[in-house]
Backbone as CSV, one residue per row, in Angstrom:
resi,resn,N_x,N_y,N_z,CA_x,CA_y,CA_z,C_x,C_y,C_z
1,UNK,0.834,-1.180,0.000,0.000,0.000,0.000,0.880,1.245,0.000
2,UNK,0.692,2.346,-0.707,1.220,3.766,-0.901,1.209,3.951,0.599
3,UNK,2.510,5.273,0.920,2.742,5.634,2.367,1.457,6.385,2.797
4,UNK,0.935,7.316,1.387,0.048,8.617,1.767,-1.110,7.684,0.114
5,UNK,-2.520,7.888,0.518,-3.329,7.701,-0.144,-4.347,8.596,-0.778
6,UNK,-5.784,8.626,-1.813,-5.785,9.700,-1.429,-6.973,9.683,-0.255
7,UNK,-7.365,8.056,-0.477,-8.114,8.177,0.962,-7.697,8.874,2.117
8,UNK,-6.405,8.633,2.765,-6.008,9.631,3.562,-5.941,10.799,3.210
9,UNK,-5.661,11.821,2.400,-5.746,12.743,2.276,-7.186,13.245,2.184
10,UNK,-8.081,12.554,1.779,-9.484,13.309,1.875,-10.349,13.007,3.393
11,UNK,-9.253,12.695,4.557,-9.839,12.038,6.164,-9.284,13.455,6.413
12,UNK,-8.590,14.596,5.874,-8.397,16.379,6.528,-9.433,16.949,6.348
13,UNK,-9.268,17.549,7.266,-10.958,18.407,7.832,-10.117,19.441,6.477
14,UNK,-11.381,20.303,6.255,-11.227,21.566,5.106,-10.350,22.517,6.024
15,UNK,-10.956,22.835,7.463,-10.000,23.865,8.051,-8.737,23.543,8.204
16,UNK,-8.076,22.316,8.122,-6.715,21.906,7.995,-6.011,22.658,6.590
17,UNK,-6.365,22.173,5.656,-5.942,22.846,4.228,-6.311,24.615,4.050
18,UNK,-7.342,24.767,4.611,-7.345,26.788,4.859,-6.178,26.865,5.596
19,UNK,-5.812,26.401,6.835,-4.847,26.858,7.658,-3.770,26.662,6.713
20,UNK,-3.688,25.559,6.509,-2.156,25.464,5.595,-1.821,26.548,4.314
21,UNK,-2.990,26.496,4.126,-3.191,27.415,2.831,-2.443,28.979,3.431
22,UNK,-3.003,29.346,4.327,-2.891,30.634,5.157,-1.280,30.517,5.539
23,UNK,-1.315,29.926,5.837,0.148,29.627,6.610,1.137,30.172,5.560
24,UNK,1.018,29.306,4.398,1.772,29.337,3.149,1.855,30.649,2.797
25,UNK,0.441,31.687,2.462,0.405,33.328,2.158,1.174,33.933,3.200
26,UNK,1.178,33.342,4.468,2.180,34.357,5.324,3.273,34.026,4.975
27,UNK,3.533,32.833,4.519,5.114,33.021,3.844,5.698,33.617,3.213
28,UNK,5.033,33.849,2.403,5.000,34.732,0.446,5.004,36.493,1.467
29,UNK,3.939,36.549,2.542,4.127,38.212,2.935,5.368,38.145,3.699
30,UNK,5.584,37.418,3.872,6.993,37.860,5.091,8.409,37.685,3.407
31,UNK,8.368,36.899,3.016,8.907,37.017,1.882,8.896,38.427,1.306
32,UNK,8.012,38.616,1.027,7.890,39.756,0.287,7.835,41.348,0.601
33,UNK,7.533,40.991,1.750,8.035,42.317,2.533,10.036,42.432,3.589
34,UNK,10.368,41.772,2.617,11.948,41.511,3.357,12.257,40.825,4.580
35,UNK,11.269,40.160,4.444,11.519,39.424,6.066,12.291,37.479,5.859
36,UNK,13.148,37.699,5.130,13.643,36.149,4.493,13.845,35.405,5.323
37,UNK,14.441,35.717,6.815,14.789,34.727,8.008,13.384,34.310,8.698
38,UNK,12.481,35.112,8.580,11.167,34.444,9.148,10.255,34.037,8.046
39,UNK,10.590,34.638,6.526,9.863,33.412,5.897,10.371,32.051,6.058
40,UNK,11.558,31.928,6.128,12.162,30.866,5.934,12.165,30.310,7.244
41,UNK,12.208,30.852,8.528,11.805,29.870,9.738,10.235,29.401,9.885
42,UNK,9.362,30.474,9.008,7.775,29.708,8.908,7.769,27.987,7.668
43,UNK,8.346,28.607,6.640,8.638,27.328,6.124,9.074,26.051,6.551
44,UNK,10.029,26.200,7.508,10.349,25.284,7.948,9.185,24.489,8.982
45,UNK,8.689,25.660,9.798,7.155,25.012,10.967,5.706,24.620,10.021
46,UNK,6.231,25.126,8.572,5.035,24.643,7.152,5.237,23.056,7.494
47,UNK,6.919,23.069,7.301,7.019,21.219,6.852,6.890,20.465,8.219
48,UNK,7.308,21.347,9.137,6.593,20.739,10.459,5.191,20.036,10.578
49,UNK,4.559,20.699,10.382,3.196,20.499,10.899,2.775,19.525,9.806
50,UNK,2.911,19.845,8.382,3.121,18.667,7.467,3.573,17.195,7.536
51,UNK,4.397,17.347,8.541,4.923,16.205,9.243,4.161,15.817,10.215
52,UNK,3.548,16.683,11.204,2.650,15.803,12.008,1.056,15.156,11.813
53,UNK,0.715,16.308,10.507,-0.857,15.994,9.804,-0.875,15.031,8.952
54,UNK,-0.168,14.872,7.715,-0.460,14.582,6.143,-0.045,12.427,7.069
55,UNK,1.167,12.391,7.969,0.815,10.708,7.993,-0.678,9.926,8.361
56,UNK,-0.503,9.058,7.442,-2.270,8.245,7.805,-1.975,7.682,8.931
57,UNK,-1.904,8.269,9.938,-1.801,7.582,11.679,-3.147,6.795,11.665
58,UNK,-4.456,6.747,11.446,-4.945,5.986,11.608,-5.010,4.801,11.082
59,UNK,-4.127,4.264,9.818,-3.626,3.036,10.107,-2.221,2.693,10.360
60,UNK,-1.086,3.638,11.084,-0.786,3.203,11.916,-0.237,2.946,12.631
61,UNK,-0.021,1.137,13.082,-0.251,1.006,14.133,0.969,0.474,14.894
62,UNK,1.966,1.245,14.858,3.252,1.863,15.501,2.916,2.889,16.597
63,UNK,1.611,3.995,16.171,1.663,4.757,16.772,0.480,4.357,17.950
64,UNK,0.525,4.886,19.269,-0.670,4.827,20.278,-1.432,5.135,19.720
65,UNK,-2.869,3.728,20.923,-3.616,4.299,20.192,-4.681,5.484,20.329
66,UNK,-4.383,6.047,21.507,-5.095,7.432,21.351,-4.407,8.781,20.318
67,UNK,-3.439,8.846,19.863,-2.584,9.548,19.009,-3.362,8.635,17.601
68,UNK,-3.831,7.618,17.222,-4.675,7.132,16.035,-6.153,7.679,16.225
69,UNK,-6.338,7.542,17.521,-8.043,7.563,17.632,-7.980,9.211,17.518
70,UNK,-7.077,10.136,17.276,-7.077,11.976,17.767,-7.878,12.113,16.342
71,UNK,-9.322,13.140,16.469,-9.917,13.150,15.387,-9.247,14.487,14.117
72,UNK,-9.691,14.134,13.441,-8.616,15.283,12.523,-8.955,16.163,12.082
73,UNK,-9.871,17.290,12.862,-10.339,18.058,13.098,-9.648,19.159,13.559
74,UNK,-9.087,17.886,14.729,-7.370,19.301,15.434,-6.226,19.030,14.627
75,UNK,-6.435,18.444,13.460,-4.674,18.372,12.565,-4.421,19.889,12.561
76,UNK,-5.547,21.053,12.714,-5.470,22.127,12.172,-4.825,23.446,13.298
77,UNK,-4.959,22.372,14.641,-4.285,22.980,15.548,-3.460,23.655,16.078
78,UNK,-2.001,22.511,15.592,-0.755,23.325,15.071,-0.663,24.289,13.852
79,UNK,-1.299,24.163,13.170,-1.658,24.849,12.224,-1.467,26.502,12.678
80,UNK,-2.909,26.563,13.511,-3.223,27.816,14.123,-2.518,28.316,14.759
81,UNK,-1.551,27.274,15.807,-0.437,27.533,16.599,0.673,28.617,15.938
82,UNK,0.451,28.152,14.818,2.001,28.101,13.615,1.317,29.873,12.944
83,UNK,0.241,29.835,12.888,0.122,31.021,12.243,-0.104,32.258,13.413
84,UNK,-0.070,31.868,14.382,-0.643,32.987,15.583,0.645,33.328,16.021
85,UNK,1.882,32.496,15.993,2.992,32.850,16.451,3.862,33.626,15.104
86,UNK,3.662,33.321,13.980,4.532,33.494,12.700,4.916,35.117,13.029
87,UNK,3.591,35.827,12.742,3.859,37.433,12.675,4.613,37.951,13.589
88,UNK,4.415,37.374,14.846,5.260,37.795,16.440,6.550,37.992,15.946
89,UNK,7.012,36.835,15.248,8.858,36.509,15.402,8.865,37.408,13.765
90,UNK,8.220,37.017,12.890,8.315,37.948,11.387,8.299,39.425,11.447
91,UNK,7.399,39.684,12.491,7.619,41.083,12.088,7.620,41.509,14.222
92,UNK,8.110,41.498,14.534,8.392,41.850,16.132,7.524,42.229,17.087
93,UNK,6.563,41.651,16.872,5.388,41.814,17.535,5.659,41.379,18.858
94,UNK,6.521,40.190,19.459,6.809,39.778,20.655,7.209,40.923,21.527
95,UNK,7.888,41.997,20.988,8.885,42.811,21.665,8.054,43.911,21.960
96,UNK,6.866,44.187,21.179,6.204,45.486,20.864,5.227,46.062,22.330
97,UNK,4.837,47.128,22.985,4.301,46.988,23.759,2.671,46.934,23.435
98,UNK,2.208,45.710,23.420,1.106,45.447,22.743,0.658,43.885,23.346
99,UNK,-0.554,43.509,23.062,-1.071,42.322,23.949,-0.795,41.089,23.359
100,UNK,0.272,41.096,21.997,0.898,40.182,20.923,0.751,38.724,21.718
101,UNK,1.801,38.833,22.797,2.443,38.057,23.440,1.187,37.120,24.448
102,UNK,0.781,38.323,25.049,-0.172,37.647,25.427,-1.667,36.372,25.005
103,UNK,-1.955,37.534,24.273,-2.881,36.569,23.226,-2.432,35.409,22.388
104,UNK,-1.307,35.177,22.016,-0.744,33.696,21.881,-0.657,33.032,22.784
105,UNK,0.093,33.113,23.783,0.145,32.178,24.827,-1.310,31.431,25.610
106,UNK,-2.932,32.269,25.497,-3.876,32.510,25.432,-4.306,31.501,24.427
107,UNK,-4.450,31.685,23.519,-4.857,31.050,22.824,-4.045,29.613,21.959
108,UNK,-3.141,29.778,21.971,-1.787,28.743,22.032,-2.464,27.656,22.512
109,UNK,-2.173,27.699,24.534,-3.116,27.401,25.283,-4.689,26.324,25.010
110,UNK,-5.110,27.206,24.539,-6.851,27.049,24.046,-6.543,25.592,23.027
111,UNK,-5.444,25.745,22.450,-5.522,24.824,21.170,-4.874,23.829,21.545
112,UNK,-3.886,23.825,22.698,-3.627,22.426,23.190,-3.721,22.210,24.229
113,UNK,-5.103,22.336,24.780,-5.778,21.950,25.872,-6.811,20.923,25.431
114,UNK,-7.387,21.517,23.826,-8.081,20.932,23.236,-7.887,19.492,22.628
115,UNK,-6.626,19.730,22.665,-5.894,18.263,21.397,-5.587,17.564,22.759
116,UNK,-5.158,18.025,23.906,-4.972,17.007,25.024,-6.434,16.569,25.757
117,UNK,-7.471,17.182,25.578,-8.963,16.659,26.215,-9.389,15.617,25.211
118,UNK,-8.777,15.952,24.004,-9.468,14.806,22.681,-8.413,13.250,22.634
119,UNK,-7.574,13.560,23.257,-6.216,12.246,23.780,-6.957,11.596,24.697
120,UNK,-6.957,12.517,26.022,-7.579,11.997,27.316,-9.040,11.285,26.716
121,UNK,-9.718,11.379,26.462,-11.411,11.326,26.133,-11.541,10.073,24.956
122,UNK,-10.348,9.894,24.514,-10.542,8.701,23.273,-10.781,7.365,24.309
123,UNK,-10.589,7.216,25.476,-10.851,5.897,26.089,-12.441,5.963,25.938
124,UNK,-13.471,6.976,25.533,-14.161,6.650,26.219,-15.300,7.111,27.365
125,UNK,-14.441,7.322,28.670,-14.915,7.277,29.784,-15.362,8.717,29.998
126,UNK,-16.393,8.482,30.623,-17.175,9.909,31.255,-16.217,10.647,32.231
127,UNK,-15.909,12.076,31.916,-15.421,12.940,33.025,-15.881,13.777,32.468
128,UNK,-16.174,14.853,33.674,-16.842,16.109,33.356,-16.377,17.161,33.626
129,UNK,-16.925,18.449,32.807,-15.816,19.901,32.456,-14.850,20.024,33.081
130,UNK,-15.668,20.369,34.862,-14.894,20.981,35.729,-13.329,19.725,35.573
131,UNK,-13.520,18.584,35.780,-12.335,17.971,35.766,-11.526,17.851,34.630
132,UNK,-12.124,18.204,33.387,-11.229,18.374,32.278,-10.436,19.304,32.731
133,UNK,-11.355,20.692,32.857,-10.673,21.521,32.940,-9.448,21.833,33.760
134,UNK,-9.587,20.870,35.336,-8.750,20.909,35.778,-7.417,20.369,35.323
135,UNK,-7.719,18.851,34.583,-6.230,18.531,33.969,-5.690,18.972,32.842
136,UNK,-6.795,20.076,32.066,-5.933,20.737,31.356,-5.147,21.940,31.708
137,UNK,-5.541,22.474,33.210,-5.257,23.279,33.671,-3.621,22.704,33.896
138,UNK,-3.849,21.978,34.768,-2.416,21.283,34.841,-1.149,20.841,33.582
139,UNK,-1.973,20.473,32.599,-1.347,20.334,31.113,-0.712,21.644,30.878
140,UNK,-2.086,22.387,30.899,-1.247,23.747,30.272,0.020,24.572,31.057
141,UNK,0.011,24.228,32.673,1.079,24.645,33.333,2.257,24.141,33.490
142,UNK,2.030,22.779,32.580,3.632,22.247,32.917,4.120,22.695,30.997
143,UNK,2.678,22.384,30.323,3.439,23.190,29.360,3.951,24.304,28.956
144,UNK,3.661,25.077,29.893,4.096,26.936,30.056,5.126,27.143,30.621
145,UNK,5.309,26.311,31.828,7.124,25.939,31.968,7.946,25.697,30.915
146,UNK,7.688,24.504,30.494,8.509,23.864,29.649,8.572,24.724,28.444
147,UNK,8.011,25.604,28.117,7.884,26.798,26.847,8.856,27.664,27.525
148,UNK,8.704,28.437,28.636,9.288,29.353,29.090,10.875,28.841,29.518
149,UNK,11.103,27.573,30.133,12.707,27.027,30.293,13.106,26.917,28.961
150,UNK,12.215,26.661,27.598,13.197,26.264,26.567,13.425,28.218,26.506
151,UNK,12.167,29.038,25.916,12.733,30.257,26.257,13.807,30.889,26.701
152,UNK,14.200,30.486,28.344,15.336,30.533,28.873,16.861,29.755,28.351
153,UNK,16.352,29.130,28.186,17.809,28.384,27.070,18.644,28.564,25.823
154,UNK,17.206,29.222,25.385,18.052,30.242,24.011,18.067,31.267,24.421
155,UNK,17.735,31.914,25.636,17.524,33.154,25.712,17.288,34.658,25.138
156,UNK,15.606,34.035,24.831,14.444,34.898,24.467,13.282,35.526,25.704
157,UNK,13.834,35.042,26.400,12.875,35.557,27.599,13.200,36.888,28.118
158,UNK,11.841,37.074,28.545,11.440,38.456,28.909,11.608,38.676,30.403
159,UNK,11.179,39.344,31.428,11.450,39.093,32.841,10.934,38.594,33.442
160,UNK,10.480,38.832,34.653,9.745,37.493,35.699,8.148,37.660,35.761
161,UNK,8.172,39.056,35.088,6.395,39.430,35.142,5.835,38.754,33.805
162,UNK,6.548,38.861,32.436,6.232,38.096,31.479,6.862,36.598,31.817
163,UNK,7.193,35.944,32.315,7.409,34.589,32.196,6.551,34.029,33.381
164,UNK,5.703,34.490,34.275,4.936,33.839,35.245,3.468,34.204,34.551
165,UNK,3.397,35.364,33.942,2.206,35.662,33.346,1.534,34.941,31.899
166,UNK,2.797,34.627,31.179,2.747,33.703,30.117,2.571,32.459,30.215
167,UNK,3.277,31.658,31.324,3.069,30.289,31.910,0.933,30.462,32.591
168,UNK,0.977,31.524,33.270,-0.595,31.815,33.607,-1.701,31.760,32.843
169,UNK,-1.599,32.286,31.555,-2.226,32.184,30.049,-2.067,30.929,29.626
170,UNK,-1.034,30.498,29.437,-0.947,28.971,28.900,-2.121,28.368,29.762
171,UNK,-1.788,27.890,30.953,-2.476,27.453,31.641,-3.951,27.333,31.252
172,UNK,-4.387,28.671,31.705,-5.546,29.083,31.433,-6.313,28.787,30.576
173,UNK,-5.635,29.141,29.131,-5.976,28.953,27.494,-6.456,27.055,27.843
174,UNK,-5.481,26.346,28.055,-5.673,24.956,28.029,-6.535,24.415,29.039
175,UNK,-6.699,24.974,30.316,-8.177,24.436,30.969,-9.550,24.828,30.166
176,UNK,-9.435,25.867,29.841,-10.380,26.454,29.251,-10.677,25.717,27.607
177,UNK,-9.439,25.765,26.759,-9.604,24.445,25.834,-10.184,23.117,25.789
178,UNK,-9.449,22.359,26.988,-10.183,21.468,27.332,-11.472,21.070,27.641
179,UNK,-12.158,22.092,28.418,-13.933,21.986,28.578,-14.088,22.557,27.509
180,UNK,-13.558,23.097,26.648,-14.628,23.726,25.460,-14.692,22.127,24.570
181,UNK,-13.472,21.589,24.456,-13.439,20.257,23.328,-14.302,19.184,24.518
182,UNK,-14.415,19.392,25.417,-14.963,18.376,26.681,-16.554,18.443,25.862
183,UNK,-17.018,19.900,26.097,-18.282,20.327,25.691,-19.231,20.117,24.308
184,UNK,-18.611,20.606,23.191,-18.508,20.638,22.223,-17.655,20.108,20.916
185,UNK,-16.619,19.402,21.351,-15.791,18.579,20.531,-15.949,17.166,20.515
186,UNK,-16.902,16.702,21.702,-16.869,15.079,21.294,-18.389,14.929,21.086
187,UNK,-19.548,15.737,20.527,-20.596,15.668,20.274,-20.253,15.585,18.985
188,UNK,-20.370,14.287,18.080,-20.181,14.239,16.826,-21.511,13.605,15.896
């Protein structure tokens, strides 16, 4: 059997291919407005995410199986991830005094709180908001660390009011993700 089919390719939600689509035009604008090191670092998070969507994980079966059972709805996730952060680093929006920073981490957040409630939830089993929310709450805070130490390692970080406040948003974004996909994402 072919690696990629086009059966698999027609199991992507439409908002997967808009995002990608989008993704791609911010390339061409950062291109084209002289920005070559961040077209070319978006290109590279293009073939990223390409890499984590376009394999037919649902057959397989190397991979877990809640990472098979993840519906592909959120392939578009990183996606969004990829385009909410692009402009920040393309054109300096991180640095700017403006709510840039914030509202990614926010919504960042939101989008993988969601893809971790749709992991958790493939067994199955009944749990409800408040407790989604709580372990995405927790998801999102160890992932706001772990964002902010790699931060610290290349050293891109900001001071102690943006790096406790950004880890806070993460957080947030992903409890709040989580009961929304708790709510509304497994009613299919």
């Amino acid at each position: 059997m072919a690696l990629l089919t086009r059966q698999d390719l027609r199991r992507h939600a439409v908002l997967t291919w808009l995002c990608l689509g989008a993704l791609a035009a911010v390339i061409l604008l950062l291109w084209s407005a002289e920005k070559r090191s961040a077209a070319i670092g978006t290109a590279a998070a293009l073939l990223g995410c390409l890499g984590l969507i376009l394999p037919p994980r649902e057959r397989m079966q190397a991979l877990p199986w809640r990472l098979r059972a993840l519906p592909r709805t959120l392939d578009s996730a990183p996606v969004l991830a990829t385009l909410l952060a692009s402009p920040g680093y393309g054109l300096n929006y991180f640095y700017g005094v403006n709510p840039y920073d914030e509202v990614v981490h926010l919504l960042s957040g939101v989008l993988a709180g969601a893809v971790f409630a749709a992991l958790l939830l493939a067994d199955g089993r009944q749990r409800g908001a408040g407790r989604m929310a709580l372990v995405g709450a927790g998801f999102g805070l160890a992932l706001g660390v772990a964002w902010e130490a790699f931060e610290w390692a290349i050293a891109i970080i900001g001071d102690w009011r943006d790096t406790w406040t950004d880890v806070l948003l993460t957080a947030s974004g992903s409890a709040a993700g989580a009961a929304l996909w708790h709510r509304f994402g497994t009613a299919r």
